[in-house]
C-alpha positions in Angstrom: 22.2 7.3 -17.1 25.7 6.2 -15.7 27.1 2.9 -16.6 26.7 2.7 -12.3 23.0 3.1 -12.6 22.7 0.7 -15.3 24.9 -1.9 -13.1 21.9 -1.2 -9.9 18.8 -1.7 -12.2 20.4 -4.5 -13.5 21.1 -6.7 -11.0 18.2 -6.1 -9.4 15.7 -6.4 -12.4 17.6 -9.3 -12.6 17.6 -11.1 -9.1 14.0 -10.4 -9.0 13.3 -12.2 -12.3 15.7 -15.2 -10.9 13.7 -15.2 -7.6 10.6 -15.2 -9.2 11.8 -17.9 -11.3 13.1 -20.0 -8.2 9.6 -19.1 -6.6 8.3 -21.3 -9.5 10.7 -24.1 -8.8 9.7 -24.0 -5.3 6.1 -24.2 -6.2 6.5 -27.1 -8.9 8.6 -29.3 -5.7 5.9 -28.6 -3.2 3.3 -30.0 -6.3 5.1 -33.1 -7.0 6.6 -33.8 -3.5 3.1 -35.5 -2.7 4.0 -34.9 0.9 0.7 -32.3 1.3 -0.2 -29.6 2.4 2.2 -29.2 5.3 4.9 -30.7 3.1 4.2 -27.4 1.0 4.4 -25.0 3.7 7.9 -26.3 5.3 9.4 -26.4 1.9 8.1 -23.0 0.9 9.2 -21.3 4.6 12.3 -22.9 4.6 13.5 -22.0 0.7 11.6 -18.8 0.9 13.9 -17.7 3.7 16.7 -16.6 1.2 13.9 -14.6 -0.6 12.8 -12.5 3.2 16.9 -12.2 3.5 17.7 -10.5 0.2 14.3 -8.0 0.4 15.1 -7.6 3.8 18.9 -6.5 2.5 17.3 -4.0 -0.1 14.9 -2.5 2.3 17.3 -1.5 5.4 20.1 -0.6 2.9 17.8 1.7 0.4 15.4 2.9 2.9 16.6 2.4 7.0 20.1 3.0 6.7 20.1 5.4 3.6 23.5 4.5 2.0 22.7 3.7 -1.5 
């Protein structure tokens, strides 16, 4: 393995662990918010949004365009 293939499976072993992490801190807001259900859903489309962006990112680089 070459210190660049380390560097790939590291960041993103490591962004997914942070987004799952922010995932939870999304979850715990929409909990203690009190706003509702619908409270819930807005925060969770509108913070989630980074989440579709950086998957999106991955899946036409790795996969659509075929650079990496």
């Amino acid at each position: 393995m070459t210190i660049a293939e380390f560097e790939s499976y590291a960041m993103n072993i490591t962004l997914t662990i942070f987004m799952l992490w922010m995932a939870a801190i999304i979850w715990k807001l929409g909990k203690e918010s009190g706003g509702g259900k619908w409270a819930y859903i807005s925060l969770s489309l509108a913070l989630g949004m980074g989440f579709v962006g950086f998957v999106a990112k991955i899946v036409l680089v790795e996969f659509v365009l075929d650079v990496g």
